[in-house]
Every structure is written in structure tokens, then in C-alpha cells.
N, C-alpha and C positions, 0 to 999 in steps of 0.2 A: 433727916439725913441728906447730905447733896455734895456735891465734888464726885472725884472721880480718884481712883489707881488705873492707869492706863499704860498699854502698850500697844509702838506702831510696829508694820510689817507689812509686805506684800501677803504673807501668810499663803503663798500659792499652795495646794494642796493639803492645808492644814493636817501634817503630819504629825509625829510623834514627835518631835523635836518643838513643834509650836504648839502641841498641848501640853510640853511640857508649862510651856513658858505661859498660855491663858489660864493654866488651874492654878500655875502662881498668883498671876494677876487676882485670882477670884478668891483665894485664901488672903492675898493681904487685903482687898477691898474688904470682906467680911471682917481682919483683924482690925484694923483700923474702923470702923463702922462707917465704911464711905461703900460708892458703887464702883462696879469692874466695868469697864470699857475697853473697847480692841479700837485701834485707828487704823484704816487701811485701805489700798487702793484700788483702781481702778484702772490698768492699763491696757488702752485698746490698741488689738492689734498685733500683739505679743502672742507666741504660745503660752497658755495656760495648762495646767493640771485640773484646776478645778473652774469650774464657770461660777460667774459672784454669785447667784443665789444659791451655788449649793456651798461656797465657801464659809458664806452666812449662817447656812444651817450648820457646819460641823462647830463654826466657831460657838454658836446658842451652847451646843449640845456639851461643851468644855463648861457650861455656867456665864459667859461673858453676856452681862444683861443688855447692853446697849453698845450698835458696833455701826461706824462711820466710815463712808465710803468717801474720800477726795479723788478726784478725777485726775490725772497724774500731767498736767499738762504744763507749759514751758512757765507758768508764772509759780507754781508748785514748785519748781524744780529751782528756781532762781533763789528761793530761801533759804538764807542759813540758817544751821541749825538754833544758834539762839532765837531768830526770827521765828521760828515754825513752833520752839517751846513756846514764846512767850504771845503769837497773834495766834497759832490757829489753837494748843494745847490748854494754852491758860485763859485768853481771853476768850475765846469760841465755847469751850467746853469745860471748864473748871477742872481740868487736872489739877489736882493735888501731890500728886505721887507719880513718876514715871518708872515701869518698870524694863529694862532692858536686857537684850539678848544677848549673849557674851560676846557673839560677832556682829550684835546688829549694829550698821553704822544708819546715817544720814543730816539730813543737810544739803547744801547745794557741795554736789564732787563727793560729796562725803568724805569733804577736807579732815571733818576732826572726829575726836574720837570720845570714848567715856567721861578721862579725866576733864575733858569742856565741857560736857553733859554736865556732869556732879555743879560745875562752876559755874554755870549759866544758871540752873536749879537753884544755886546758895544765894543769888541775886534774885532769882523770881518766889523766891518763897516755895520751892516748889523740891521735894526727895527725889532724888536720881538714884535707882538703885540696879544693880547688874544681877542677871543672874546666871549661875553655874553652866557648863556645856551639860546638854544630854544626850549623851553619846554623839555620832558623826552625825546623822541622818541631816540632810539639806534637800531642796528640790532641784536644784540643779542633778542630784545623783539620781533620785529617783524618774525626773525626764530621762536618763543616760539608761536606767533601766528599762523604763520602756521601750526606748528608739530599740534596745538589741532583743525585746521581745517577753525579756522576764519578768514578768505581773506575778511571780509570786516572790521576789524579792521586793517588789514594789510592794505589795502589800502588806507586808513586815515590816516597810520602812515608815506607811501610811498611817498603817494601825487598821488599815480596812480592805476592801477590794477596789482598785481603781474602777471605775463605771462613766460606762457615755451612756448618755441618755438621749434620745429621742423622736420622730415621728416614722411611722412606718411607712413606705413609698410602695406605689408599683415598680418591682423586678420583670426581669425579663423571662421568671417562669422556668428557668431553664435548673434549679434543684426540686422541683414538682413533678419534671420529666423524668428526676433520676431516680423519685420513691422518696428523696429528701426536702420537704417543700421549707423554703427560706423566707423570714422577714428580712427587707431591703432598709438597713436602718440610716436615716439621715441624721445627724446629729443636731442638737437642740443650736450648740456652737461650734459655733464655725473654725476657730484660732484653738479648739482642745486638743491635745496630742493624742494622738493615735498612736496604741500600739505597735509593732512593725508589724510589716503582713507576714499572714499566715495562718492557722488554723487553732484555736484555742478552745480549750473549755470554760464553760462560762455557765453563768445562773439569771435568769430572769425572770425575777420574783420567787416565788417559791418553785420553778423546775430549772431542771440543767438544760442543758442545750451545748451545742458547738458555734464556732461564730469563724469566718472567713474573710482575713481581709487583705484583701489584692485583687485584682485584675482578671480574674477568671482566664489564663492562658492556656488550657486547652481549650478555650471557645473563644479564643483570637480576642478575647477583651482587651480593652485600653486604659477605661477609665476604671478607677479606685472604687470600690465599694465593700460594704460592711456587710454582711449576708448571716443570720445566724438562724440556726435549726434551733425549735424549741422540741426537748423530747415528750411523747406521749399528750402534747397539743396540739387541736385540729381548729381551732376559733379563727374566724377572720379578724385579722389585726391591723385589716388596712386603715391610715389614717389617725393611730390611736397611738398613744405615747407608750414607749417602753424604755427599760433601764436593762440596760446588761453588764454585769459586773465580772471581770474576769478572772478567772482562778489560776489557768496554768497552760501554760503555752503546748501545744503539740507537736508540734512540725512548723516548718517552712510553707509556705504555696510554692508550686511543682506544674510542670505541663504534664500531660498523663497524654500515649499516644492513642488513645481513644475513649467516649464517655462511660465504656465498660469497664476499662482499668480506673478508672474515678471512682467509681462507684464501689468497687471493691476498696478500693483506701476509704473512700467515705464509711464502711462500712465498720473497717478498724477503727479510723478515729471517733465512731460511734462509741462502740467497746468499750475505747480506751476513757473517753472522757465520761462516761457513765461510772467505771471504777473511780477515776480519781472522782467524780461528783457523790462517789459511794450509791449510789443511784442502783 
């Protein structure tokens, strides 16, 4: 068996809309008796949804056996789209079959559209086939959810929980003074969108927890940091990777006029995000 049914994409946070479009790709590879392939990029420097090797793993997890990363740079970009069918799809990698997004375009501009796909394909030996919209969902809306805070619209649109993942840093101590001691999480990447700040409930690993992200302004803070309480966990976790997935937003961050009245809202948002973690 060899060739391929292929589709490209940035696939930024391989949602629900682009599993629509890989489980195709991997029903027609299986119908035809060829393999699934995904083609997709790499662009540095961008806000992302997803960093590449977890893009990678959701895309595996849709069935796409074998998936290719092009580094998205100006000689990439100067190709039109018959060029990129026939050097990098057909000669590089034995497409057979290209499968397309109903709005995916590309090419250099992304001058042209399907009906040249189909026409360049009848020339290269090669199926250009479209497939159906599923439902709205894009990444462009789901970043727009985040920036206003709603992870659990996001995650409806994902199909999952959004999640940053990364090393845990020395804090400045200052939620261990209030009874609530915090992981100081730096992110693995750097260009990942961040939630907006504010206070959520969140999961990491198997407990819940809360997570905090903003400035600490009743302690005159400046700089941005991600702070999250794990519940009914005492481990030291300096140093050690974590993943925290976010479930539902709480509130805003707030100045509170003393670290007593902090402590008492910490103590709500305790409550609260225990209920919703059903915890």
C-alpha cells in the first residue's frame, strides 16, 4: 500500500471543525486503501492555541498516521498553489488524493480557490476533493474566547479543555502566607495564548485547583504570572512539569484593600470552584 489522501492546514488547536476534516481524511485513506496524512505548519512567532508537539498528538489521536511539519517561511509562502500541489504534495510525498476544507484556501495570496485545486489535480493525476462546513467553529473565534476569558465556550468549540502546560518556578511565597500555597507556572511556550486574567477553575491531572492570572495588585505586583492552588495537595512540585486545563472562569483579578479581605474571597473562590470541579 503507499501514496497518501492528504490535507493541509495550520490546524491551530485542532478543534472540532479540523477533526471534522482529519477523520475524513482517515475514512477516505482506509476507502481507497492508501495512507492518511495531515500537512501542516510551523509558524514561529505567532500566537498559537496549541504548541506543535501537542498539535501533533491531537492530530495522531483523529487516526492521521503520518503528519508534516513545513516551516512557514518566505520561500513557502512564494508558491502557488499549483507549485505546492505538484513540488512539495506530489513530488515530496506521493499525495494521491487532496482533501479540502470548505474554506481552506492557499497558495501564495491565496489568490485562487477550489475550482483551480480540482484543475491543477486533473493535470497532476491527482483528486481534489472539498468537504462540507462543520458547523462555525474556527480558531480565530475560539482565541476571541479566550482573550474575554470564556474557557468553557472554548472548550466546546475544542472538543477538550484548553491547557498550558509547563515547569514549575520559584514564587514569591506570598499564597503560602495566606494558607493558600501556589505553583508559579511558566509556560513550556512562550507565543501560547493565555487566558485573560483572572481567577479560574482548573484540573491538574487528576485534582482540581484554582489558577490566578494577573499581577498580584493588592501586593503592588507588575509582572504577569500564572499561580494555581492544587486542592488537598502538599508535594513539592518545584522544577517539575505540570499541565493545567481550564474548566470555567470565576471572576476577574481585583485589588482587595488588605491581604484579609483576599483571603476571604480566596476562600469563596475555593467553594466555588470545588462545586463546579464537583470535588
Amino acid at each position: 500500500m503507499g501514496g497518501f489522501v492528504a490535507t493541509i492546514g495550520m490546524f491551530d488547536g485542532v478543534h472540532r471543525g479540523h477533526q471534522f476534516v482529519l477523520r475524513h481524511v482517515v475514512d477516505e485513506a482506509q476507502r481507497r486503501g492508501l495512507h492518511s496524512m495531515a500537512v501542516t505548519f510551523d509558524r514561529q512567532g505567532a500566537p498559537t492555541l496549541t504548541p506543535l508537539a501537542d498539535k501533533l498528538r491531537l492530530m495522531a489521536q483523529c487516526g492521521i498516521e503520518r503528519t508534516e511539519v513545513l516551516t512557514f517561511d518566505d520561500a513557502l509562502k512564494q508558491l502557488t498553489a499549483r507549485q505546492f500541489m505538484a513540488d512539495v504534495l506530489q513530488a515530496r510525498y506521493d499525495v494521491r488524493v487532496l482533501m479540502i476544507g470548505y474554506d481552506n484556501r492557499f497558495g501564495h495570496n491565496r489568490a485562487e480557490g477550489f475550482d483551480d485545486y480540482v484543475r491543477y489535480g486533473r493535470e497532476l493525476g491527482m483528486d481534489v476533493l472539498q468537504l462540507p462546513a462543520e458547523g462555525t467553529v474556527c480558531s480565530s473565534m475560539i482565541r476571541q474566547l479566550l482573550t474575554n476569558g470564556d474557557v468553557a465556550a472554548a472548550a466546546e468549540a475544542l472538543g477538550y479543555a484548553y491547557t498550558i502546560s509547563g515547569r514549575v518556578a520559584h514564587g514569591e511565597h506570598v499564597g503560602t502566607q495566606m494558607g493558600f500555597p501556589t505553583a508559579n507556572l511558566v509556560p513550556d511556550c512562550a507565543t501560547q495564548l493565555l487566558p485573560a486574567p483572572g481567577v479560574y477553575a482548573v484540573r491538574v491531572g487528576t485534582h482540581g485547583g484554582m489558577m490566578n492570572i494577573g499581577t498580584r495588585p493588592t501586593f503592588d505586583g507588575h509582572q504577569q504570572t500564572l499561580e494555581v492552588n492544587i486542592f488537598d495537595f502538599d508535594d513539592d512540585l518545584y522544577g517539575r512539569e505540570i499541565s493545567v486545563s481550564f474548566v470555567q472562569r470565576l471572576r476577574d483579578e481585583k485589588y482587595f484593600d488588605s491581604p484579609e479581605a483576599l483571603i476571604h474571597q480566596l476562600q469563596i473562590d475555593s467553594q466555588q470552584a470545588k462545586h463546579i470541579l464537583s470535588l
